[in-house]
N, C-alpha and C positions, 0 to 999 in steps of 0.2 A: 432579532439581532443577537451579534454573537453577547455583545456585555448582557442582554435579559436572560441567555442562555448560562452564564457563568451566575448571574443573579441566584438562579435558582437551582443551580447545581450547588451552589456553597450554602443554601438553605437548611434547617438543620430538622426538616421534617421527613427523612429518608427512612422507609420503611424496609423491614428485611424479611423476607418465608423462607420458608424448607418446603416449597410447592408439592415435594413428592410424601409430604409426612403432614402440610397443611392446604390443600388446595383451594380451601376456601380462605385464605388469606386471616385464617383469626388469632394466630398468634404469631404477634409482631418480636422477632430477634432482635433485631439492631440493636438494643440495649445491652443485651447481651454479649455482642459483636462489634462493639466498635469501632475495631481495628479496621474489620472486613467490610464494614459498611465506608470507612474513609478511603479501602484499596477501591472500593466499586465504584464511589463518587469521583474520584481520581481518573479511574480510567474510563468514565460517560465524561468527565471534563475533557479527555484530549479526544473521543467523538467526535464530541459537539465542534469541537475546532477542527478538526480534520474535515468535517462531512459541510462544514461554513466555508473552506478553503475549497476543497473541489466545487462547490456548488458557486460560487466564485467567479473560481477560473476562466468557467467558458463563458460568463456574463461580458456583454459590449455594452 
């Protein structure tokens, strides 16, 4: 549902990589990164809403 989807976008376990400098995921930014971790959660929030609207739509 979209509210368990907002649930857990607003969750404050959001991990952040630099995939091309840690590919194995072991060192976690976000602490680091705040900011950019709130602009990415923001913008998977209106995803999730958008791709719950389409998906929606064509439902009878």
């Amino acid at each position: 549902s979209t509210e368990a989807a907002t649930e857990s976008i607003n969750a404050e376990n959001w991990s952040l990589y630099h995939l091309t400098n840690d590919r194995a995921e072991q060192n976690d930014l976000a602490k680091l990164h705040p900011e950019r971790v709130k602009t990415m959660a923001a913008q998977w929030a209106q995803l999730v809403e958008r791709f719950n609207q389409d998906a929606n739509h064509g439902a009878r």
